[in-house]
py3Dmol code that shows the C-alpha trace and the ligand (Angstrom):
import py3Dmol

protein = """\
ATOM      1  CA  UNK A   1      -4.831  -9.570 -21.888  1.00  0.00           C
ATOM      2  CA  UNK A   2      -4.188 -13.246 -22.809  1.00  0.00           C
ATOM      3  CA  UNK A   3      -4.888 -15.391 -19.845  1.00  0.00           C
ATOM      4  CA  UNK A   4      -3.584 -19.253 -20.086  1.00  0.00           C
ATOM      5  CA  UNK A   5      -5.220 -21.934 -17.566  1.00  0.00           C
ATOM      6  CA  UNK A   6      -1.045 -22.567 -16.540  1.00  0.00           C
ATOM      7  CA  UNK A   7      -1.138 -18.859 -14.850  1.00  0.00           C
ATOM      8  CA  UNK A   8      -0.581 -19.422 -10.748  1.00  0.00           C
ATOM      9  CA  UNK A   9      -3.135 -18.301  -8.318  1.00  0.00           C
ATOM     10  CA  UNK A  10      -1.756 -15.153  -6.445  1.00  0.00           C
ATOM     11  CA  UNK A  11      -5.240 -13.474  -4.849  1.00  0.00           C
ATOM     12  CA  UNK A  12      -8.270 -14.587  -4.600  1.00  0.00           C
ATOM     13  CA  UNK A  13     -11.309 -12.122  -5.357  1.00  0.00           C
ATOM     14  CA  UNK A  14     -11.800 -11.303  -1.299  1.00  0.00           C
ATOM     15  CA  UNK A  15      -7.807 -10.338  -0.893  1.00  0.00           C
ATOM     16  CA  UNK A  16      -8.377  -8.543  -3.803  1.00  0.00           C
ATOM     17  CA  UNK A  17     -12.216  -6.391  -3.136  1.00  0.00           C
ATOM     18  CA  UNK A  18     -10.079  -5.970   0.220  1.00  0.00           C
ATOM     19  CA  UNK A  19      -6.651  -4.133  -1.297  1.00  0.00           C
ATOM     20  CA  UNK A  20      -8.672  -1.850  -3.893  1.00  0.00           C
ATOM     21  CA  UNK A  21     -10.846  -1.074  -1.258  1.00  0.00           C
ATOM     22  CA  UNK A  22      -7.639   0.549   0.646  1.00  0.00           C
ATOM     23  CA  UNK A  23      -6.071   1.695  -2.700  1.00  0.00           C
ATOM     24  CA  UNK A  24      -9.675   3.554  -3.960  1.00  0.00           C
ATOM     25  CA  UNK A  25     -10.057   4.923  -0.455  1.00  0.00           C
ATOM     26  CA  UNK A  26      -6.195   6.244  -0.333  1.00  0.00           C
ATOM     27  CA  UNK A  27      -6.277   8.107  -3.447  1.00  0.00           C
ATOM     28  CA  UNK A  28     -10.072   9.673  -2.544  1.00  0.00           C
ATOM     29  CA  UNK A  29      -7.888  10.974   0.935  1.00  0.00           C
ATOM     30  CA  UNK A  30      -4.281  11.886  -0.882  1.00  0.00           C
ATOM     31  CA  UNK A  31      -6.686  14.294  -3.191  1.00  0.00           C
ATOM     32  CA  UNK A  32      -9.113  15.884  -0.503  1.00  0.00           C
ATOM     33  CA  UNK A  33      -6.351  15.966   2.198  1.00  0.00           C
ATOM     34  CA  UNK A  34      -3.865  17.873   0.031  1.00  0.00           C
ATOM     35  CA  UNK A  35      -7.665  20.279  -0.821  1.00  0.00           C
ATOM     36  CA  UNK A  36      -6.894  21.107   3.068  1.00  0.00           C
ATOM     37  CA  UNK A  37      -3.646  21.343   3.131  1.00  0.00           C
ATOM     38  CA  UNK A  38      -2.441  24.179   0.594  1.00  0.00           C
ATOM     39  CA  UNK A  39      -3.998  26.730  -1.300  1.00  0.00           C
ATOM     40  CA  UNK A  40      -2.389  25.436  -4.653  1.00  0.00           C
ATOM     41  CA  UNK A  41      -4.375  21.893  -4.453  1.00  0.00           C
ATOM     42  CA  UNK A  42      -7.516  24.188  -2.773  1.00  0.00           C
ATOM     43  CA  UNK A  43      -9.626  23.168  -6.217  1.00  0.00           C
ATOM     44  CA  UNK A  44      -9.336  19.406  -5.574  1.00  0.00           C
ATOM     45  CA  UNK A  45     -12.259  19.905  -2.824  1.00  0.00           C
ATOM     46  CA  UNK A  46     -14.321  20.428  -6.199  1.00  0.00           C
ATOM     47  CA  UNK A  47     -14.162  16.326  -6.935  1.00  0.00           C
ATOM     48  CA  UNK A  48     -15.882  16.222  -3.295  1.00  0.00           C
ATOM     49  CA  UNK A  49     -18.923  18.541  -3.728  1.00  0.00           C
ATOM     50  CA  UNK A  50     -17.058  21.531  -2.393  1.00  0.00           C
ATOM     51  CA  UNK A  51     -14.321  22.478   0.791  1.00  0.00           C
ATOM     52  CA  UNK A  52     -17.382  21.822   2.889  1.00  0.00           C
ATOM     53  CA  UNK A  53     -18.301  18.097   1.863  1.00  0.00           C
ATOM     54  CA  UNK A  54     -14.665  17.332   1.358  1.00  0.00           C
ATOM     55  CA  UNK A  55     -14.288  18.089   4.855  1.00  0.00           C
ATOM     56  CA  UNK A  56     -16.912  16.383   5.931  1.00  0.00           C
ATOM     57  CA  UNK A  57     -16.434  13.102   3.868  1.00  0.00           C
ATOM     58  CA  UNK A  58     -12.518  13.232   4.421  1.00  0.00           C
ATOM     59  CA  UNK A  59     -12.295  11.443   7.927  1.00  0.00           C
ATOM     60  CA  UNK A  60     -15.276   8.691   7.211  1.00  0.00           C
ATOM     61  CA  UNK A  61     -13.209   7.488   4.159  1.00  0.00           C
ATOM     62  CA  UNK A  62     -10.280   7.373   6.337  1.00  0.00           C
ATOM     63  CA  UNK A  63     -12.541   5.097   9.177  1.00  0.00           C
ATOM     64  CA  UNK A  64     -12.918   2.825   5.342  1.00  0.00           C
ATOM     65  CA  UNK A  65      -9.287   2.621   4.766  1.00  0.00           C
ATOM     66  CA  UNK A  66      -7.881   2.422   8.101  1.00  0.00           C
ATOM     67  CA  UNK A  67     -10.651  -0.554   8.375  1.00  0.00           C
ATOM     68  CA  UNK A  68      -9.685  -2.202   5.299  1.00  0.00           C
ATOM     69  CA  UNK A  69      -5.536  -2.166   5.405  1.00  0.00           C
ATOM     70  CA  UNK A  70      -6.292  -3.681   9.280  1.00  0.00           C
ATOM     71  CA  UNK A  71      -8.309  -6.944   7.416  1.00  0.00           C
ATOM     72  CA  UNK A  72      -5.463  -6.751   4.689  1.00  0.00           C
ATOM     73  CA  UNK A  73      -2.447  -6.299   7.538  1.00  0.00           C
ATOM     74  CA  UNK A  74      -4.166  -9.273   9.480  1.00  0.00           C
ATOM     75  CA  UNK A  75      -4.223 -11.289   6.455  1.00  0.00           C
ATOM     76  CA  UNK A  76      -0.746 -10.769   5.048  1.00  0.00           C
ATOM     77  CA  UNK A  77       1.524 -10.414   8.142  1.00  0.00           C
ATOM     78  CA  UNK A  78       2.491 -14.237   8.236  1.00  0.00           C
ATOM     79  CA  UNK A  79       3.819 -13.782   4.640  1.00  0.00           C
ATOM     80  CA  UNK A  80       5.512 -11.019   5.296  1.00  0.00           C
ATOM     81  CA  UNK A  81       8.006 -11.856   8.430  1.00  0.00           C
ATOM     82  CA  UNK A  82      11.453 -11.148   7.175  1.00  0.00           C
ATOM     83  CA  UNK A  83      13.803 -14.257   6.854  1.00  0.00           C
ATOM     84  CA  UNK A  84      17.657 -13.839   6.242  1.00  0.00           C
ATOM     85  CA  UNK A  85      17.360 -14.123   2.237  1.00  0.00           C
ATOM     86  CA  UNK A  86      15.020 -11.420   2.548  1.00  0.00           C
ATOM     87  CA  UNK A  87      18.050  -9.156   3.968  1.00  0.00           C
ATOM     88  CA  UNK A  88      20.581 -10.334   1.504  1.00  0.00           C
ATOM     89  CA  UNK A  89      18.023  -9.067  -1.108  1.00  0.00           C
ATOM     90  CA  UNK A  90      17.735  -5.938  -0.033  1.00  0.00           C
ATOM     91  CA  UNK A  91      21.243  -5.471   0.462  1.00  0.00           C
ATOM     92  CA  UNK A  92      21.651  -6.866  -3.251  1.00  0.00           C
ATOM     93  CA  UNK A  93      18.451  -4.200  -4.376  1.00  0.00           C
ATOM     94  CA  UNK A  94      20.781  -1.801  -6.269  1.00  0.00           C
ATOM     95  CA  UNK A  95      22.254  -4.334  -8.309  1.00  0.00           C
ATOM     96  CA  UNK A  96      18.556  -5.301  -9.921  1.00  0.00           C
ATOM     97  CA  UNK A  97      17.613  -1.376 -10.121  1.00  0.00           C
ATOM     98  CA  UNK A  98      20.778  -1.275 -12.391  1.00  0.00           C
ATOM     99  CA  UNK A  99      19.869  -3.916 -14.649  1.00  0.00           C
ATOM    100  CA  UNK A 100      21.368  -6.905 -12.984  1.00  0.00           C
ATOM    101  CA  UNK A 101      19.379  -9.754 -10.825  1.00  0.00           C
ATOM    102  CA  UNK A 102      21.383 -12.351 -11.644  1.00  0.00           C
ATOM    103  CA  UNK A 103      22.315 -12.445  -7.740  1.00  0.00           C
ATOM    104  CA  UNK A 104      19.405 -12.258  -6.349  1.00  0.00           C
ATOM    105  CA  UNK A 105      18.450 -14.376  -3.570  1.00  0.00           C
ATOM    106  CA  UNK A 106      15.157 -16.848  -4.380  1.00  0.00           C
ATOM    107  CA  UNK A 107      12.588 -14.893  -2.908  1.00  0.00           C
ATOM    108  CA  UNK A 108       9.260 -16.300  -1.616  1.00  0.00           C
ATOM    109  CA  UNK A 109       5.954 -15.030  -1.813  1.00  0.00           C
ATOM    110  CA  UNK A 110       7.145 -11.314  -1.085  1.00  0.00           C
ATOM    111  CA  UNK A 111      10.681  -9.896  -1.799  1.00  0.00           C
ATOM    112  CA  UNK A 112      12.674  -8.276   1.345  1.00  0.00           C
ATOM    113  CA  UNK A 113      11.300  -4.986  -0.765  1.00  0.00           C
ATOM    114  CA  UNK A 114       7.391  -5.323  -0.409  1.00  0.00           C
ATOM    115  CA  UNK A 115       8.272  -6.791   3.020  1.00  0.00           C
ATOM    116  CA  UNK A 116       9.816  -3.962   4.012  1.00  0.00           C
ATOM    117  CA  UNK A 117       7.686  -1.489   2.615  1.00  0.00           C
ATOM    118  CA  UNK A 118       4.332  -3.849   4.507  1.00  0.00           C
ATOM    119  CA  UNK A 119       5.687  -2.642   8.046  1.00  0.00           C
ATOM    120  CA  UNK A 120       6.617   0.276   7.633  1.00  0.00           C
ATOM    121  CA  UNK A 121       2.682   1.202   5.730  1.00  0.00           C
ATOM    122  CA  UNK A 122       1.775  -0.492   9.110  1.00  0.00           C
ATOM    123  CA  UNK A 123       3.035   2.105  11.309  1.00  0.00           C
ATOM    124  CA  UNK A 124       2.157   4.842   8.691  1.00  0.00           C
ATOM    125  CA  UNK A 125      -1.398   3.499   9.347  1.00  0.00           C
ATOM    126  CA  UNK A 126      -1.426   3.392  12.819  1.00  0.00           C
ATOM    127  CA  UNK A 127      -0.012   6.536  12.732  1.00  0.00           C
ATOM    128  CA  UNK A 128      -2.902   8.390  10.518  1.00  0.00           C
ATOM    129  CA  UNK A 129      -5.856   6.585  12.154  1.00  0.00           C
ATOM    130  CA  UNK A 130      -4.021   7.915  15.760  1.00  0.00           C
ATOM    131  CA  UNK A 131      -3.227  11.198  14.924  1.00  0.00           C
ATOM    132  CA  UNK A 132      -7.073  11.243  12.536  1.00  0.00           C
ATOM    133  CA  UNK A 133      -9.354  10.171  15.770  1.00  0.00           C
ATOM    134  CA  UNK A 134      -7.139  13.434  17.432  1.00  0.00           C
ATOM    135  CA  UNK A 135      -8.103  15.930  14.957  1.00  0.00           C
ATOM    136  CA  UNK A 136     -11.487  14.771  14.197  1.00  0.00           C
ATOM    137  CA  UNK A 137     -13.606  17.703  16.168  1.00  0.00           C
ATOM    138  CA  UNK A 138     -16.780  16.810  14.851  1.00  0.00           C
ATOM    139  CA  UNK A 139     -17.020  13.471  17.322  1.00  0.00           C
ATOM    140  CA  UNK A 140     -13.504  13.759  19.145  1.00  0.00           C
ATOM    141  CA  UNK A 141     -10.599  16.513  19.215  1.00  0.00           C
ATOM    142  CA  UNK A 142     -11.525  17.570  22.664  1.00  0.00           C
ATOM    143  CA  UNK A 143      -7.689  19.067  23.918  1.00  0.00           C
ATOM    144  CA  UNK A 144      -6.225  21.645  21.639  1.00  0.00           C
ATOM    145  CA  UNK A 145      -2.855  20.782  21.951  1.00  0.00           C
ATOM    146  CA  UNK A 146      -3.816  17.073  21.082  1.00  0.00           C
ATOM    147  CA  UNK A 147      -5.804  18.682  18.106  1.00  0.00           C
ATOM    148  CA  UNK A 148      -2.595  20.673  17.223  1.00  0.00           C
ATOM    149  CA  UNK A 149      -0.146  17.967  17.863  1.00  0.00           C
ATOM    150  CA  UNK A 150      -2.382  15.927  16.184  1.00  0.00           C
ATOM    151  CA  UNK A 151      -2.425  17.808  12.694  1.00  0.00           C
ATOM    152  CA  UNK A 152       1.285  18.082  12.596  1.00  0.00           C
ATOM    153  CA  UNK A 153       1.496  14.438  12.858  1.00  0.00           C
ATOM    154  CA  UNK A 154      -1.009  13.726  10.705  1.00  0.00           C
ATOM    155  CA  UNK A 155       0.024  15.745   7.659  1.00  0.00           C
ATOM    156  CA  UNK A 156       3.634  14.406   8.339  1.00  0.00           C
ATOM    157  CA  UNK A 157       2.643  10.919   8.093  1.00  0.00           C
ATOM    158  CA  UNK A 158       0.626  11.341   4.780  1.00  0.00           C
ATOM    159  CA  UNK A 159       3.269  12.731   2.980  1.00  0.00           C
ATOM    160  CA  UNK A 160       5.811   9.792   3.647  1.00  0.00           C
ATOM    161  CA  UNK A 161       2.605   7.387   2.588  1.00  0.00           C
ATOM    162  CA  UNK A 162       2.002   9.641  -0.331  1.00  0.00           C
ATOM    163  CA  UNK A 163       5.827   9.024  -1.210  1.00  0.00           C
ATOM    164  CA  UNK A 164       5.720   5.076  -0.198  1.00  0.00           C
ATOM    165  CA  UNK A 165       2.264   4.692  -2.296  1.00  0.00           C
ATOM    166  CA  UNK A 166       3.980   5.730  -5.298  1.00  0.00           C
ATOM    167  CA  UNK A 167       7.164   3.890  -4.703  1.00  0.00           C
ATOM    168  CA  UNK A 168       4.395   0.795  -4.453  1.00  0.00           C
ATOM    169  CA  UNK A 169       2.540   1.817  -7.589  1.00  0.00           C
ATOM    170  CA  UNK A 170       5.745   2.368  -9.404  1.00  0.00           C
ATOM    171  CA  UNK A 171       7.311  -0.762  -8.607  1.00  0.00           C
ATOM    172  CA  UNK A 172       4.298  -3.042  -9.589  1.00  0.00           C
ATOM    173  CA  UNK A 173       3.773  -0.795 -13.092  1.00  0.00           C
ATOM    174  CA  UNK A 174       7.947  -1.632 -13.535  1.00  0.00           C
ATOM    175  CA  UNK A 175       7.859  -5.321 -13.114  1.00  0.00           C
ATOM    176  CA  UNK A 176       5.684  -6.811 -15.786  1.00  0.00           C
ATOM    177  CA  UNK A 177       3.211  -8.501 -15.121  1.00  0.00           C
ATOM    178  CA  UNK A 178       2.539  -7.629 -11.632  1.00  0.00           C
ATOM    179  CA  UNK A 179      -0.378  -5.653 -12.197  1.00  0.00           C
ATOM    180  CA  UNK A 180      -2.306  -8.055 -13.146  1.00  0.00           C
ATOM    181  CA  UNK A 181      -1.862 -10.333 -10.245  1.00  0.00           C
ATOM    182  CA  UNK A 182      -4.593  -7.648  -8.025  1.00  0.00           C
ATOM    183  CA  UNK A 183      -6.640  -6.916 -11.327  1.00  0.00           C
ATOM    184  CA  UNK A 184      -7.438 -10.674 -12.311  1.00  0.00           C
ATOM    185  CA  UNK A 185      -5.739 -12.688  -9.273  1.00  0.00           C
ATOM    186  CA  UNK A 186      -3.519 -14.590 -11.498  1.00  0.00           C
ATOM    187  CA  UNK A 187       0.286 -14.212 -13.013  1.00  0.00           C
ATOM    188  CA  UNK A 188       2.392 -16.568 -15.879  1.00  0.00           C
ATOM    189  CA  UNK A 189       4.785 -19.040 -14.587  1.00  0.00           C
ATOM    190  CA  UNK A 190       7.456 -17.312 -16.307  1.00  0.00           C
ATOM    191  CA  UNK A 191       6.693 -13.918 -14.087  1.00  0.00           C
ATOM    192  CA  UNK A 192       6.924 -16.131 -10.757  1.00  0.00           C
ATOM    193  CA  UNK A 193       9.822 -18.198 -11.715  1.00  0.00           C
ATOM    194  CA  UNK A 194      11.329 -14.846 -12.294  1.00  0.00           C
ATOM    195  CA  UNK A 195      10.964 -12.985  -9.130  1.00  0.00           C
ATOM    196  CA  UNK A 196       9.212 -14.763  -6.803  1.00  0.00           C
ATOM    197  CA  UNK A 197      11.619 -17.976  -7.566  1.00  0.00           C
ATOM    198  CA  UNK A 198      10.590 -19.423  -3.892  1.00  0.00           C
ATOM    199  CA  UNK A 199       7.048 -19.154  -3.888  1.00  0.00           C
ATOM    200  CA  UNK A 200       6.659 -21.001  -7.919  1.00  0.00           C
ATOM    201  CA  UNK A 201       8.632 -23.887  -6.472  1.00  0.00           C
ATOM    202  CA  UNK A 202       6.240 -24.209  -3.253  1.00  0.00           C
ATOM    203  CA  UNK A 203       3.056 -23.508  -5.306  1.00  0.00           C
ATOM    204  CA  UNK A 204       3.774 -25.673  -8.305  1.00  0.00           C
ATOM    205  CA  UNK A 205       6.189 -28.497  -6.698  1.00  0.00           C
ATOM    206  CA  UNK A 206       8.714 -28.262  -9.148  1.00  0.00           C
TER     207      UNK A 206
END
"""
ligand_1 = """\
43
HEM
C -3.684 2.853 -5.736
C -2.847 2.181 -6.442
C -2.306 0.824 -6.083
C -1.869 -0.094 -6.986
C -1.832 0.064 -8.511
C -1.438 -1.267 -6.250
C -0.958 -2.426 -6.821
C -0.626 -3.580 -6.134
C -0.232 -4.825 -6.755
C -0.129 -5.069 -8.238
C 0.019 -5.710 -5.763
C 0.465 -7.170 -5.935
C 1.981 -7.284 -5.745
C 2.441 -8.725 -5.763
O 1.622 -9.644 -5.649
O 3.678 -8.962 -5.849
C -0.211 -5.042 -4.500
C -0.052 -5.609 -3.254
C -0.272 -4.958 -2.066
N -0.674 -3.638 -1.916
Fe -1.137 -2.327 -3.401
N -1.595 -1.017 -4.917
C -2.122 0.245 -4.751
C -2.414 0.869 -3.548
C -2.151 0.338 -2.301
C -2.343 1.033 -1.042
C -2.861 2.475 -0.928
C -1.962 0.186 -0.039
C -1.930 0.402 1.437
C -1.874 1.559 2.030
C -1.551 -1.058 -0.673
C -1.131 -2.178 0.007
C -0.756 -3.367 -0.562
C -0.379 -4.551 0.178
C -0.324 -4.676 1.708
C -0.091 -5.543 -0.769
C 0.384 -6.970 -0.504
C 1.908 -6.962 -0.495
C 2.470 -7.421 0.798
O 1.719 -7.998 1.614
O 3.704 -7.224 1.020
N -1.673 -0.930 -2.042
N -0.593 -3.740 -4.765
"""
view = py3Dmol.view(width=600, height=400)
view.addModel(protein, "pdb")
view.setStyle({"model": 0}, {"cartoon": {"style": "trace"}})
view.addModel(ligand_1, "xyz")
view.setStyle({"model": 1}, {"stick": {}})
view.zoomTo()
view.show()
């Protein structure tokens, strides 16, 4: 990858040790949590040492990620209120899916998109680390209905972050460009003036 000293500063290496920290720890629980959860994904528990470590390693990964996403949530939340251009470009969203940004509204650092999706990975999270603490009987999980309730819950909430996660991973692989931004920290001019139209005029003063 060709790297010019133009590119703008998106993360620094601590913002970024702090997301793949979250995104290494939720794939490690998407694979050993679907091991538990049906017999067709059963052999996953294999990349764990067995259904007996998996089980056992499942919960203090989670204690990792819920951990990390609270230093990253804490971090990002300021950049991520919603303003009114941030509505206008969500209610413009299915005009850039088909091709068309032209009418986009100048977006900041985040778009009304990754804004959107922030929040609502917020409530996912509070929801897993909840509903996790309930079901984990080694330390806690005293009630049985909790520990039922619990497991309902919990499974319900990882599939909608299982479904958000790849929304998340498919949107920065389908802008250009954007992957880059968490690998090195860095993006082109050309990438910010494009999408994050906002946030290139307040970092470069132009
Ligand atoms: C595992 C694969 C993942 C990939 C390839 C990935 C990729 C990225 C990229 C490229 C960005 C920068 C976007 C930009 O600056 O415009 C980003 C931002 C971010 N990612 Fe991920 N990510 C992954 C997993 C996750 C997970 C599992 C979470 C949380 C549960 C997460 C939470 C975030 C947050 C909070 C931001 C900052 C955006 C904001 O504050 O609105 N990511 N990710």
């Amino acid at each position: 990858m060709i790297r010019d000293p133009k590119d703008l500063k998106r993360y620094n290496a601590s913002e970024r040790v702090n997301h793949w920290i979250v995104g290494i720890s939720f794939i490690l629980l998407a694979l050993s949590g679907l091991s538990f959860f049906h017999p067709a994904f059963f052999p996953l528990n294999q990349l764990f040492g067995g259904p007996v470590w998996a089980r056992i390693l499942h919960p203090f990964v989670g204690v990792v990620m819920a951990v990390a996403f609270f230093i990253i949530f804490f971090r990002f939340r300021k950049l991520n209120v919603m303003h009114a251009s941030d509505w206008e470009w969500l209610k413009r969203s299915h005009e850039m899916v088909n091709g068309d940004d032209h009418n986009m509204p100048e977006q900041g650092k985040y778009n009304g998109g990754q804004k959107m999706l922030f929040w609502v990975l917020g409530l996912c999270m509070l929801g897993m680390t909840v509903s996790g603490i309930l079901i984990w009987r080694a330390y806690f999980g005293f009630d049985i209905t909790l520990v039922r309730l619990g497991a309902v819950a919990h499974a319900a909430v990882a599939a909608v972050m299982i479904g958000l996660i790849m929304v998340h991973v498919y949107a920065a692989i389908w802008v250009k460009g954007t992957v880059r931004a968490m690998w090195y920290g860095t993006v082109t001019r050309a990438w910010a003036k494009q999408h994050h139209r906002a946030w290139y005029r307040q970092v470069t003063g132009k």
